[in-house]
VOVO-191754 format. One line per field, with one value per residue: residue in three letters; x, y, z of N, C-alpha, C in turn; residue number from 1. Coordinates in steps of 0.1 Angstrom, whole numbers. Layout:
N
resn = (ALA, ...)
nc1 = (X, ...)
nc2 = (Y, ...)
nc3 = (Z, ...)
cac1 = (X, ...)
cac2 = (Y, ...)
cac3 = (Z, ...)
cc1 = (X, ...)
cc2 = (Y, ...)
cc3 = (Z, ...)
resi = (NUM, ...)
***
This chain:
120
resn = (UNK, UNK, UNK, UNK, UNK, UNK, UNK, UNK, UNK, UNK, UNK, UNK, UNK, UNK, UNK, UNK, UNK, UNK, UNK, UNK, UNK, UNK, UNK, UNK, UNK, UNK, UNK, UNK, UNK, UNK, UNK, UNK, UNK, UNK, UNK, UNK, UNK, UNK, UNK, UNK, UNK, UNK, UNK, UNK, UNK, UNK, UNK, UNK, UNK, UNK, UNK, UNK, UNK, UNK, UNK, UNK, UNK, UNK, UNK, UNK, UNK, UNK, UNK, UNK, UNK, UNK, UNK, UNK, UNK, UNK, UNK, UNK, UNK, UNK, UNK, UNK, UNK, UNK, UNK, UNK, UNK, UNK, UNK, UNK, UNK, UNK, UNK, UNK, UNK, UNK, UNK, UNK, UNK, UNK, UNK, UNK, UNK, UNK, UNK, UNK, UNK, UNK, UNK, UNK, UNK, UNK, UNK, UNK, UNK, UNK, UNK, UNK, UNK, UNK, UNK, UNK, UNK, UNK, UNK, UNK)
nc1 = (-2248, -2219, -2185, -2173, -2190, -2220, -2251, -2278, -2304, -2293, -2283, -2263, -2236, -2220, -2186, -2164, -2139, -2111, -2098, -2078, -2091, -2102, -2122, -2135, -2153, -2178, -2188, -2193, -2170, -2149, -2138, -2113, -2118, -2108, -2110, -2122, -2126, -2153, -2166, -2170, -2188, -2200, -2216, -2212, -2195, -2192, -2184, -2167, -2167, -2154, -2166, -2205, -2224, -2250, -2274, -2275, -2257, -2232, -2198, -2165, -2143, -2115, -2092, -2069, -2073, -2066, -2036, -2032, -2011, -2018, -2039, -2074, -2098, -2131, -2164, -2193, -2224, -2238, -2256, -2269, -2266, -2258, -2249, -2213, -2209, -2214, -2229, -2225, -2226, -2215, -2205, -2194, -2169, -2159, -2145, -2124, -2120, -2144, -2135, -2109, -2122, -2138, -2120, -2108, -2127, -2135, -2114, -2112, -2137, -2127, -2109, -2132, -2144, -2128, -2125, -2111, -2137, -2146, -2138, -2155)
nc2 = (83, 100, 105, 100, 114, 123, 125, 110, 122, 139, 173, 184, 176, 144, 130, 102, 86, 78, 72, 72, 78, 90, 86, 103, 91, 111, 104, 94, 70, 81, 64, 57, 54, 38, 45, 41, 66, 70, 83, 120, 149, 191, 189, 170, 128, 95, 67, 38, 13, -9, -7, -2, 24, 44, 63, 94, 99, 116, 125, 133, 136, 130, 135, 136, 152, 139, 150, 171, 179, 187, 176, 176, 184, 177, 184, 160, 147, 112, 99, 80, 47, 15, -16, -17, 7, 40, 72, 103, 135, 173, 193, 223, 239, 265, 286, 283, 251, 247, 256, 242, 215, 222, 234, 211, 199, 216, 210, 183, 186, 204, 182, 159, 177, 187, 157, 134, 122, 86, 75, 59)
nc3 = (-1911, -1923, -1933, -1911, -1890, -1874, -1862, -1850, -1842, -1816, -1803, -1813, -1839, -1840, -1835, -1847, -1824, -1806, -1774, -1746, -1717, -1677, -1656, -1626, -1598, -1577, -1555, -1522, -1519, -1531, -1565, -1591, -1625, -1652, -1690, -1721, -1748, -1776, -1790, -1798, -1790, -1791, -1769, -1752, -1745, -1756, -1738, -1733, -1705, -1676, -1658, -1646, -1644, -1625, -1645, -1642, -1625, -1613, -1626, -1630, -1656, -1668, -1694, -1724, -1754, -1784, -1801, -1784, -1753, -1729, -1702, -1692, -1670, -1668, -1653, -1658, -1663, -1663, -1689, -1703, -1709, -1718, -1715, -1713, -1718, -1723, -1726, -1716, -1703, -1709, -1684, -1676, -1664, -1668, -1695, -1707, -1703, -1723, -1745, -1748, -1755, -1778, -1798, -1803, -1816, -1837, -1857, -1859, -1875, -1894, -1910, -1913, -1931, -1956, -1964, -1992, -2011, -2019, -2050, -2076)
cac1 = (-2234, -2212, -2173, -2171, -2200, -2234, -2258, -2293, -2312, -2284, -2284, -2245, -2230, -2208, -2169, -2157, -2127, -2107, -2086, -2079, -2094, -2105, -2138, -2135, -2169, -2178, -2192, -2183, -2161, -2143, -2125, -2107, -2121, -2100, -2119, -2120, -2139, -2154, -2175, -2173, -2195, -2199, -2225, -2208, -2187, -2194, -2174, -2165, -2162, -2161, -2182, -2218, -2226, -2262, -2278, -2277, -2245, -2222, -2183, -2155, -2139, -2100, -2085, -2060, -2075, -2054, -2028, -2027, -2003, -2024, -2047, -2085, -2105, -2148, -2174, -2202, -2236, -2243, -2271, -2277, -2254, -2256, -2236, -2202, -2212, -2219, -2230, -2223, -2230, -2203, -2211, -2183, -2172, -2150, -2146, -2112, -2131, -2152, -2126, -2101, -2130, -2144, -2108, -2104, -2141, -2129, -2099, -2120, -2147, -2119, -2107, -2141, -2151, -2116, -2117, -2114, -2149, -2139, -2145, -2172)
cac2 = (87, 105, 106, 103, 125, 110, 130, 104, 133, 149, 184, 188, 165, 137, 130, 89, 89, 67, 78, 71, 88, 84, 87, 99, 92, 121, 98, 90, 64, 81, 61, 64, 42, 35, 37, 48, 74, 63, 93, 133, 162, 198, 185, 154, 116, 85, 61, 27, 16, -23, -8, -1, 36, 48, 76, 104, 101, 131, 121, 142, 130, 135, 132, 150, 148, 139, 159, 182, 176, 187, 170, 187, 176, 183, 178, 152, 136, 101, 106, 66, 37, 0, -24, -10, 20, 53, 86, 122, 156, 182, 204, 229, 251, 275, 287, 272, 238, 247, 257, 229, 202, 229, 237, 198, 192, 224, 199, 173, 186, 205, 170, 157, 185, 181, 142, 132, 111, 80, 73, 47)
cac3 = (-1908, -1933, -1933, -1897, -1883, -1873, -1854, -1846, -1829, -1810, -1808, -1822, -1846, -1827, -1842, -1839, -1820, -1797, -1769, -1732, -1705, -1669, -1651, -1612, -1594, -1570, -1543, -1506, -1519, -1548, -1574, -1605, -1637, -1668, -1700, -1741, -1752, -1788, -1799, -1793, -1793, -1783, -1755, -1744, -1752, -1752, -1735, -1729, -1693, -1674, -1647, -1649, -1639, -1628, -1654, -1638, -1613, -1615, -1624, -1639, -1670, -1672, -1707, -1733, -1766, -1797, -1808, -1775, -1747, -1716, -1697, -1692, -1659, -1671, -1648, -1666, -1655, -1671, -1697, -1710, -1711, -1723, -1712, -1708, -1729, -1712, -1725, -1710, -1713, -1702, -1677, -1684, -1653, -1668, -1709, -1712, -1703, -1733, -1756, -1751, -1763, -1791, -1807, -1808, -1822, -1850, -1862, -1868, -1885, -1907, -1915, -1919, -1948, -1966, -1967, -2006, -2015, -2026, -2064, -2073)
cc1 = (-2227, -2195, -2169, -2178, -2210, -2241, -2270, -2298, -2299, -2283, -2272, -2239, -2219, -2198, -2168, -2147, -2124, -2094, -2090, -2083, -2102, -2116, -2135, -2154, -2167, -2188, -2192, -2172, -2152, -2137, -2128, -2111, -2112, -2113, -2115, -2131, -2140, -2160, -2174, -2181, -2188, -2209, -2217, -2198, -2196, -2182, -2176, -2162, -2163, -2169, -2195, -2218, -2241, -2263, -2284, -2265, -2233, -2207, -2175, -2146, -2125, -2092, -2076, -2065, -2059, -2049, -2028, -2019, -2005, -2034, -2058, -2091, -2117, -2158, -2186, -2213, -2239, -2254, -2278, -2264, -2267, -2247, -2225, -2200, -2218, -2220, -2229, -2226, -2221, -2207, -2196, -2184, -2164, -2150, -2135, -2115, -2134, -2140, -2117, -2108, -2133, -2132, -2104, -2116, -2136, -2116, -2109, -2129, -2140, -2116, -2123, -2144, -2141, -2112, -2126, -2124, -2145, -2150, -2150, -2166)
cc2 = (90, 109, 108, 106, 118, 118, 120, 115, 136, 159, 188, 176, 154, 132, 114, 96, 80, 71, 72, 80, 79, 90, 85, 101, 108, 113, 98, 79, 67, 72, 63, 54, 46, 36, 42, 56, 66, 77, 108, 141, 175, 194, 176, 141, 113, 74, 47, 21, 1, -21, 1, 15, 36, 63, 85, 105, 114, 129, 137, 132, 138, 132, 140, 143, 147, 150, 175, 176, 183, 184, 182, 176, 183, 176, 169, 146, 123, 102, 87, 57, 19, -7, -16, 2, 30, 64, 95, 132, 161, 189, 216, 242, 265, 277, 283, 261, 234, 247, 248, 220, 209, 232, 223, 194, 204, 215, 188, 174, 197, 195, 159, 165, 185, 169, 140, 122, 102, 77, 57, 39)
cc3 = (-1921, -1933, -1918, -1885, -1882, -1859, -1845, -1838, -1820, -1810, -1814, -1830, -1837, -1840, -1835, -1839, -1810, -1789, -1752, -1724, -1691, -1661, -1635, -1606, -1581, -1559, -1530, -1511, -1531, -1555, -1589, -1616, -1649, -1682, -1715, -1746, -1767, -1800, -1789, -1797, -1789, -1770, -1744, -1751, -1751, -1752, -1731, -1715, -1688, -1663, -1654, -1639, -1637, -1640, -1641, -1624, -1619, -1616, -1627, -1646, -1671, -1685, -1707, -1745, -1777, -1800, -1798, -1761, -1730, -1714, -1692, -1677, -1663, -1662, -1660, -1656, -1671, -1673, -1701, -1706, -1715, -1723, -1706, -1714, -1723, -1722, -1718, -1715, -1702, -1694, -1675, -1673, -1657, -1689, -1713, -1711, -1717, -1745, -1759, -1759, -1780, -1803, -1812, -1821, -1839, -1859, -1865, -1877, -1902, -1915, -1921, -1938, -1958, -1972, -1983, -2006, -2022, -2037, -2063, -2084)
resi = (1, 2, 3, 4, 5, 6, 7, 8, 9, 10, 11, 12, 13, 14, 15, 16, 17, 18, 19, 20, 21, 22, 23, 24, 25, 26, 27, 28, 29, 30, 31, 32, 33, 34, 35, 36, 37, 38, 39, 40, 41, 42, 43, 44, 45, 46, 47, 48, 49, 50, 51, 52, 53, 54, 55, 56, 57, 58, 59, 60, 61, 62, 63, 64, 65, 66, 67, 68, 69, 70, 71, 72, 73, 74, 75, 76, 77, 78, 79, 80, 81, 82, 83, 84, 85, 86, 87, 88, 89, 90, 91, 92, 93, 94, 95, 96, 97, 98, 99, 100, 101, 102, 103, 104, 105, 106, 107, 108, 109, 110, 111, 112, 113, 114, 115, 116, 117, 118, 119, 120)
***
């Protein structure tokens, strides 16, 4: 991990980060979960949740990242989880979709390559 960023085998670098968002199931019995994302990509989060999801269930993920002032709705399938810890991958139905998360993920990784190395 290096000033924020931290790939382990991922194919895109993932961004910590900490924000609210909400997780609807696409079920017969829909509902709406509360949770915190912790980490971003361009593929997918990872999020925090008190329910237990199967891998491989199909939600949609409603946020507004930091420092924008409208909410995104992204289809997602659960990729892993641990405990109350879930992974996703985006499934991205439209290029605004894409662009909302990718113009956020470009701000971070501006701030990433600008942050002063602290002296030793």
């Amino acid at each position: 991990m290096s000033n924020g960023t931290y790939t382990f085998g991922y194919r895109s670098p993932r961004f910590r980060t900490d924000f609210h968002l909400f997780l609807q199931t696409q079920d017969r019995q829909t509902s709406l979960l509360d949770g915190r994302c912790t980490d971003i990509s361009e593929d997918g989060l990872g999020a925090e949740f008190r329910a237990s999801l199967e891998v491989g269930t199909a939600v949609a993920l409603i946020f507004t990242l930091p420092g924008n002032t409208t909410s995104v709705r992204v289809s997602a399938r659960v990729t892993n989880r641990k405990g109350g810890f879930h992974g996703f991958v985006f499934l991205f139905s439209s290029q605004k979709e894409r662009d909302y998360v990718y113009n956020y993920l470009d701000c971070l990784r501006a701030n990433v390559a600008f942050r002063p190395t602290p002296s030793k």
